[in-house]
C-alpha positions, -999 to 999 in steps of 0.1 A, spaced: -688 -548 -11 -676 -513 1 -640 -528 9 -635 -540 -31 -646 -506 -38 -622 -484 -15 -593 -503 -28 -601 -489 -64 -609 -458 -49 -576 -458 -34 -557 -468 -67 -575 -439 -85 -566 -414 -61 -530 -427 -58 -526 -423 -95 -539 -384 -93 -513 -377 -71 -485 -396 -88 -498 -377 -119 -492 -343 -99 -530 -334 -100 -539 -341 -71 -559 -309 -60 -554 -299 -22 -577 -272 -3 -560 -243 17 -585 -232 43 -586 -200 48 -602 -180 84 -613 -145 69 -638 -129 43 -628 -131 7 -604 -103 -2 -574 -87 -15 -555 -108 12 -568 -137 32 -552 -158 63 -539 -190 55 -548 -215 82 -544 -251 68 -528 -261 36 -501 -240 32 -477 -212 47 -496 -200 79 -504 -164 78 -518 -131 62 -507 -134 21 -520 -115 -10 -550 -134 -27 -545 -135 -65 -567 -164 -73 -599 -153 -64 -629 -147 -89 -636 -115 -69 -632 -94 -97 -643 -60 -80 -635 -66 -45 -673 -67 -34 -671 -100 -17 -667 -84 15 -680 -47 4 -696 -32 35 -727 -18 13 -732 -58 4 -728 -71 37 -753 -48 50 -777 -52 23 -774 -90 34 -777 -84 70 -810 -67 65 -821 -90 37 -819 -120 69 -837 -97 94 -871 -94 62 -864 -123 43 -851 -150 65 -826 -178 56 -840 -203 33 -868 -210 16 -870 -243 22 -886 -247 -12 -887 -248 -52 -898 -216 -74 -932 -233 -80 -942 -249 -48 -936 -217 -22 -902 -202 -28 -903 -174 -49 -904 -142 -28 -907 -106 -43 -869 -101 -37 -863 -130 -65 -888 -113 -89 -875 -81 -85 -832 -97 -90 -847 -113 -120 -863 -82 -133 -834 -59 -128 -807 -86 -139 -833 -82 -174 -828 -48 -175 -792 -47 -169 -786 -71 -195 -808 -55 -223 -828 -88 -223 -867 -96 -218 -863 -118 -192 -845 -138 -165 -849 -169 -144 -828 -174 -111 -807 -211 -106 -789 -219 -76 -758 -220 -102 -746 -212 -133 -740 -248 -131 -772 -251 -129 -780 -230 -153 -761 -247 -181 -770 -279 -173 -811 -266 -172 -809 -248 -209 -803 -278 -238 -826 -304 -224 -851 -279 -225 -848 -260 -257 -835 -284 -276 -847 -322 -291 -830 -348 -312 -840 -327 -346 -821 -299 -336 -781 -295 -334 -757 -277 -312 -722 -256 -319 -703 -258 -290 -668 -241 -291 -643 -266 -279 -626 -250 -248 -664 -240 -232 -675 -247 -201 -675 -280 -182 -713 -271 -173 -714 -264 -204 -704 -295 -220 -722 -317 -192 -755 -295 -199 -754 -304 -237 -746 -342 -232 -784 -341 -209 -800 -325 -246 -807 -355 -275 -797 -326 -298 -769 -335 -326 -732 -323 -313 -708 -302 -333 -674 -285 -320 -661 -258 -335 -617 -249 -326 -617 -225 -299 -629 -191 -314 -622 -202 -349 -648 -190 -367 -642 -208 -404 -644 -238 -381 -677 -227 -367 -690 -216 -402 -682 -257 -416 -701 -268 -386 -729 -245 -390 -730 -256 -428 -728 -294 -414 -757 -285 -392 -782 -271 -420 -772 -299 -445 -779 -325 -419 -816 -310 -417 -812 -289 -381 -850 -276 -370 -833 -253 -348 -796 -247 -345 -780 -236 -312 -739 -215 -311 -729 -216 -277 -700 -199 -261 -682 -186 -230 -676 -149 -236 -646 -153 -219 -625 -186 -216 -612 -190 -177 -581 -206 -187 -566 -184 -212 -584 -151 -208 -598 -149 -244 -630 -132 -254 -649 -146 -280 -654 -126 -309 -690 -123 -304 -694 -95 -334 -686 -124 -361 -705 -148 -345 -736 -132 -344 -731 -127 -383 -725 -165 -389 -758 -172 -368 -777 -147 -388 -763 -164 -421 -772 -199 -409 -807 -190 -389 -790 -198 -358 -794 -192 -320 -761 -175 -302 -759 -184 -261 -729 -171 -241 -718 -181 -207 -708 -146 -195 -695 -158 -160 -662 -138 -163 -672 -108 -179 -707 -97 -164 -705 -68 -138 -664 -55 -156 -659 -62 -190 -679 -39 -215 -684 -2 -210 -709 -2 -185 -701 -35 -172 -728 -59 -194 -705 -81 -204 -690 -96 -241 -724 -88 -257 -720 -54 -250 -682 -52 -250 -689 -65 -292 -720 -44 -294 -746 -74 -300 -771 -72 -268 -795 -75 -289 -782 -103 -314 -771 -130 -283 -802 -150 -272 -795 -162 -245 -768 -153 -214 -760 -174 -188 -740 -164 -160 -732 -163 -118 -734 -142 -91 -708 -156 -79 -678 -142 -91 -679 -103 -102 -711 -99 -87 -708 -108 -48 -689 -139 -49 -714 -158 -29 -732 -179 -52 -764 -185 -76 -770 -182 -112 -791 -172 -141 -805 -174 -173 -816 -142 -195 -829 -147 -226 -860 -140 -247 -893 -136 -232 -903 -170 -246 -872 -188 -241 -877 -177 -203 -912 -193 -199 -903 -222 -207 -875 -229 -188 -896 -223 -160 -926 -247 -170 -893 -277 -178 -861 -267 -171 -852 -296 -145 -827 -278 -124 -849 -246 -113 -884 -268 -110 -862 -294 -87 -834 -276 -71 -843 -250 -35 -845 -218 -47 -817 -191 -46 -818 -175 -6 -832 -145 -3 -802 -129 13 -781 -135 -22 -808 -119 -39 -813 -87 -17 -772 -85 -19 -770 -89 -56 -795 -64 -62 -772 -38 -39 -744 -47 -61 -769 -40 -90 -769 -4 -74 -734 0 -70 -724 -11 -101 -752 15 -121 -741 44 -98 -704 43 -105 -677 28 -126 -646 32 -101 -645 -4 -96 -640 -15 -128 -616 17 -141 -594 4 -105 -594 -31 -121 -584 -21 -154 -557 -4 -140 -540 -28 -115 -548 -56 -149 -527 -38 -171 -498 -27 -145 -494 -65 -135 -496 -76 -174 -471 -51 -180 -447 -58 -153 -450 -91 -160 -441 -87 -198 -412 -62 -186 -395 -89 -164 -396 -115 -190 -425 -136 -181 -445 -152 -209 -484 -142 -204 -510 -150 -227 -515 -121 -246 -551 -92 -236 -565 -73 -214 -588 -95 -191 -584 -95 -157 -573 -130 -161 -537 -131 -169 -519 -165 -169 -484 -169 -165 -473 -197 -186 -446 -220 -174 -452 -254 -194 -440 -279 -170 -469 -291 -146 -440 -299 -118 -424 -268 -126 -457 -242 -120 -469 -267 -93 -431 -254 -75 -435 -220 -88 -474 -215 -69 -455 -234 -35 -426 -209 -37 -447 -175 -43 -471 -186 -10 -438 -188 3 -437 -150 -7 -468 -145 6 -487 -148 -26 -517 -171 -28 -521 -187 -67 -528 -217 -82 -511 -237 -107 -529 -251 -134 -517 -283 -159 -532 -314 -176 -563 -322 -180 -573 -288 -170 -552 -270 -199 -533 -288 -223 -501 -311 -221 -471 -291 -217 -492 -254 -212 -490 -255 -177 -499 -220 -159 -502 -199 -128 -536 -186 -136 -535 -149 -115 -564 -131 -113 -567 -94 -106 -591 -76 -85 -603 -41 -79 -595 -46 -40 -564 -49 -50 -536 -17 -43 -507 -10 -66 -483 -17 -40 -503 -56 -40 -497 -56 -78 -459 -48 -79 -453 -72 -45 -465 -98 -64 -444 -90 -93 -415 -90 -70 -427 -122 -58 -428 -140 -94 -388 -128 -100 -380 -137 -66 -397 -176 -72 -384 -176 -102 -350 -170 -92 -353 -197 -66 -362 -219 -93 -333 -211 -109 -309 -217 -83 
């Protein structure tokens, strides 16, 4: 049977590659940081790493690693578990507690992933009586999570809001028990916040929940690094938050859910991804909670991250280069042709700058980008080498 199969197999990969989206993996032989070796997959060597999620350059902080290294020695590895069963150790209640607390919500549940999180928060909360508003550029996990829900689907244009009010109204004339907004605070692709402030007043007008997927803002964006909600100064008008550890804080991995108290409880008692999935390891825990610490006990991270954001935005803009317009430390540089930024990303690792190009499906037909992400780890001599980089590619492309 299996022969059938790999010919099909075969076909389907041959076609992503013909299409120019075939997706390769550079390997890598150090920690996550400002600059990584390249050891497979692309010019060999020591280059700058501006495609990284590590938003404040703690994925190899020595304050985390030691946290981690003594979170093994008390904690172990694994649990070898589920929450329920025998795998919830104080260090998880007391992540949960202070991720509540940071958050300005009433309580939190650990996942393995924000993945996981999504995908564990529709089925639960919501039945085939009730209808959810999902903004149209959210989330895959996201989108996959609300297809596992029977609840009705509406999508709303990215961050339009008259859009979300005729859903909304489409919603409540259709008989919705409960109604359900859902958005990323920040949109991955495009840098974008959502305008969270509005929202919150169209969920209000319609008796509506409000859910964010905060994954690129928690631990930078916001004064004291909360997130959108607190960025738009409605912590206390968003429901629910989703998000990972595994970008701003730590870059290893795991997710969460904080939400109201009640909304919490039950997750636990049905939520199919945290009562069937090994809970989160005890080292991740013990090392987000030192992040925790250094994130309450100083803002240096995130006033370096602004800064080296809106030097490379600026540079950029100088030297001619079309970025989407903001101040997220996600700034893509769009190039429109997927061939086109596919050569620009070869070129700048040529340079000695590690980015990728994104094109169709991932954004839309003919808005191909080199998505560059800043970090705090970053220097301003990184920045303006990879500025010199994108002429010098550029240039080449040129020629």
């Amino acid at each position: 049977m299996f022969d059938t199969v790999r010919d099909d197999l075969r076909a389907t990969l041959d076609e992503i590659r013909a299409a120019g989206l075939h997706k390769p993996e550079r390997v890598i032989g150090t920690p996550q940081s400002a600059t990584v070796e390249v050891t497979q997959g692309g010019r060999p060597g020591e280059v700058l790493n501006f495609c990284a999620n590590n938003y404040l350059g703690l994925a190899d902080h020595p304050e985390v690693i030691a946290a981690a290294h003594e979170a093994l020695d008390r904690w172990g590895y694994g649990m070898a578990s589920v929450r329920f069963i025998c795998g919830t150790q104080e260090v998880h209640k007391e992540l949960e507690a202070r991720l509540s607390t940071f958050l300005g919500q009433e309580d939190t549940i650990l996942y393995s992933s924000c993945f996981d999180a999504n995908g564990g928060v529709f089925e639960t909360l919501l039945g085939a009586e009730d209808a959810v508003i999902s903004d149209a550029l959210n989330h895959a996990s996201i989108i996959d999570g609300i297809r596992l829900s029977k609840a009705r689907r509406f999508r709303y244009a990215n961050r339009d809001l008259a859009d979300l009010e005729t859903q909304l109204k489409e919603a409540t004339a259709g008989g919705a028990r409960r109604k359900l907004i859902v958005t990323d605070g920040v949109f991955s692709m495009d840098g974008y916040v959502a305008p969270l402030a509005e929202i919150c007043d169209l969920a209000d007008r319609y008796d509506a929940m409000v859910m964010v997927d905060d994954s690129h803002a928690v631990g930078f964006v916001g004064p004291g690094g909360r997130g959108t909600p607190e960025l738009h100064g409605v912590m206390d008008r968003v429901d629910i938050i989703t998000g990972t550890l595994g970008k701003a804080l730590g870059g290893a991995s795991g997710g969460y859910v904080a939400a109201r108290a009640e909304i919490v409880a039950l997750l636990r008692q049905r939520s199919r991804p945290y009562l069937f999935s090994n809970t989160l390891a005890p080292v991740i825990a013990a090392a987000s909670l030192k992040v925790l610490d250094l994130l309450e006990s100083a803002d240096d991270l995130r006033v370096r991250l602004a800064e080296n954001t809106a030097l490379f935005r600026s540079r950029m803009t100088e030297a001619g280069f079309d970025i989407l317009p903001g101040d997220h430390a996600i700034a893509p540089v769009m190039i429109g042709d997927a061939a086109e930024a596919a050569r620009m990303a070869e070129l700048l690792l040529e340079h000695g700058v590690y980015v990728i190009a994104f094109s169709y499906p991932v954004v839309p037909q003919g808005k191909a980008r080199i998505r560059v992400q800043l970090s705090a780890a970053h220097s301003t001599e990184d920045v303006d080498r990879a500025v010199d980089a994108f002429i010098a590619a550029r240039a080449e492309l040129a020629g």
